[in-house]
LOBARO-754968 format. One record per residue (C-alpha): x, y, z; residue in one letter. Coordinates in steps of 0.05 Angstrom, whole numbers, padded with zeros to 5 digits, m for minus. Each point is the difference from the previous one (the first is absolute). Example, Ala and Ser with C-alpha at 12.3 -4.5 7.8 and 13.67 -1.06 7.14 Angstrom:
! LOBARO-754968
x,y,z,residu
00246,m00090,00156,A
00027,00069,m00013,S
This chain:
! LOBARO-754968
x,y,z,residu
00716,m01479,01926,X
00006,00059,m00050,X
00052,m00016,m00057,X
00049,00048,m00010,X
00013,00021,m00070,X
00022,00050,m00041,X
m00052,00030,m00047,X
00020,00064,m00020,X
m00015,00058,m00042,X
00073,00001,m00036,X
m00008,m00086,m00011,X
m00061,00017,m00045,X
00022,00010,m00071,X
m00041,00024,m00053,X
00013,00008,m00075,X
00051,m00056,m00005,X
00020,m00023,m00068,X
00034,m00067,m00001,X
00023,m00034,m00063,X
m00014,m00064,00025,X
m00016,m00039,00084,X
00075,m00001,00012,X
00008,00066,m00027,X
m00060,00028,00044,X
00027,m00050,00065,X
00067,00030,m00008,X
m00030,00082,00010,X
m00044,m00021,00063,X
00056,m00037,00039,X
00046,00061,m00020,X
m00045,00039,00037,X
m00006,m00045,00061,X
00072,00004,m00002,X
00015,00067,m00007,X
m00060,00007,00067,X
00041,m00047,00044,X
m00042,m00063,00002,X
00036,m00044,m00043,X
00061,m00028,00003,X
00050,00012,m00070,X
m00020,m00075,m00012,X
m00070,00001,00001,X
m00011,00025,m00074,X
00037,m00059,m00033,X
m00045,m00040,00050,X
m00066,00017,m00019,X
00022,00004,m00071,X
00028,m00078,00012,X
m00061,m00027,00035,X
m00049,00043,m00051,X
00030,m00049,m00061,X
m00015,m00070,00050,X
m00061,00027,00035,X
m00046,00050,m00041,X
m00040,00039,00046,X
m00047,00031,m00063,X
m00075,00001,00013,X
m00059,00008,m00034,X
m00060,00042,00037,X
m00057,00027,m00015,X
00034,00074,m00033,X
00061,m00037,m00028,X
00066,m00033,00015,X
00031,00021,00071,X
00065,m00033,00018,X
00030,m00007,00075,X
00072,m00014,m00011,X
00047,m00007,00071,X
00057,m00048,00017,X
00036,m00034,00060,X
m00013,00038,00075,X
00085,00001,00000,X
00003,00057,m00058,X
m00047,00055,00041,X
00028,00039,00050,X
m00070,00036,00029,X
m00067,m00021,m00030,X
m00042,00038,m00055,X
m00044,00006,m00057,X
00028,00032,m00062,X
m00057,00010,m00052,X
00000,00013,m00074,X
m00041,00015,m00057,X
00013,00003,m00068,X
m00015,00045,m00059,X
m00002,m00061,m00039,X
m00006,m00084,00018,X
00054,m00045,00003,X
m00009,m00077,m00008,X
00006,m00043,00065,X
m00007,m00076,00007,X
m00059,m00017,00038,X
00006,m00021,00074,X
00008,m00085,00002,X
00000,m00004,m00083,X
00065,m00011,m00044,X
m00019,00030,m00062,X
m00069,00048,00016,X
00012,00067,m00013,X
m00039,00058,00039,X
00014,00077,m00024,X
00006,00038,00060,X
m00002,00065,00012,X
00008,00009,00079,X
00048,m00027,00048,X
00006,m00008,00073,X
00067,m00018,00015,X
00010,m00022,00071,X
00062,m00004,00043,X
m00018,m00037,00070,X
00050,m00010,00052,X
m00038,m00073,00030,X
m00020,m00068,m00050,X
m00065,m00001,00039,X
m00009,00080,m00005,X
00004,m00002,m00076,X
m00059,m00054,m00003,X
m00042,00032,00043,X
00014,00060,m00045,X
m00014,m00027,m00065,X
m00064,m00035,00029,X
m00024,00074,00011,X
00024,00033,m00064,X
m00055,m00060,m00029,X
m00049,00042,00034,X
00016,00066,m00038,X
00013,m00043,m00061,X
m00069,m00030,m00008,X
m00032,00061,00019,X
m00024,00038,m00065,X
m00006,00071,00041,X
00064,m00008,00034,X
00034,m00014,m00064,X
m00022,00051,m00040,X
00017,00048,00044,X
00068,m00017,00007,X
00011,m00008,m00072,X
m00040,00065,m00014,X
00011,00051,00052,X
00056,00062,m00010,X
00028,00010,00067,X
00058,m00049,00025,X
m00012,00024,00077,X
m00073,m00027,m00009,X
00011,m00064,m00032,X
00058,m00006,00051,X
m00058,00016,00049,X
m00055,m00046,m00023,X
00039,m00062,m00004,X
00038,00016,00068,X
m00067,m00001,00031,X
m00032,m00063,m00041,X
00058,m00037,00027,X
00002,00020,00064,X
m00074,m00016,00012,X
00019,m00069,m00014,X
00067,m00011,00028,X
m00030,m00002,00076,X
């Protein structure tokens, strides 16, 4: 079984300034948006369920977040990525108060409850993977990040 998801060259963006997480949110569901994959109501979604449930997290090369929201607010499923010219402060995954600055996001839109687990299990697997992290948070081309983590996923997704 070979999961099904959008990872595409024009979902990776690069150079993103954000003033602040809600700010930077706001820009990457825009873009799912404006691609088709999103409902209208899935940016005041993830922006909701970012201020209950942070999704900031430390790694090994500095804060990464993976914010995403209810199955109901996706229309097809993807990966929109960003990274930022400079961090933005997000509350640590299962703390209150715990800050992380973070300077890389995977946003993800699944279509299934059980898809999106599965997915974020994987994403752990690039995420506390030095190499793999570095290159995504390093390397100049969108089609190749686009590429790398397309194929990282799918090798687990099986």
């Amino acid at each position: 079984r070979h999961m099904s998801i959008s990872i595409e060259e024009d979902l990776v963006l690069l150079d993103v300034a954000a003033k602040d997480k809600f700010d930077l949110l706001s820009q990457v569901a825009d873009r799912l948006f404006e691609k088709g994959y999103v409902k209208s109501s899935y940016k005041d979604a993830v922006i909701a369920r970012e201020k209950i449930f942070a999704t900031g997290l430390p790694t090994v090369l500095g804060g990464v977040a993976i914010p995403h929201t209810d199955v109901e607010h996706v229309v097809s499923p993807a990966i929109c990525m960003a990274r930022l010219t400079s961090p933005v402060d997000f509350v640590i995954m299962g703390d209150d108060k715990e800050t992380v600055s973070v300077d890389f996001v995977f946003m993800l839109a699944m279509k299934e409850a059980h898809a999106q687990i599965e997915l974020l299990q994987n994403l752990m697997g690039i995420l506390q993977d030095e190499e793999a992290l570095r290159f995504v948070k390093t390397e100049k081309s969108a089609e190749k990040i686009a590429a790398f983590v397309k194929e990282r996923l799918a090798g687990t997704a099986e």
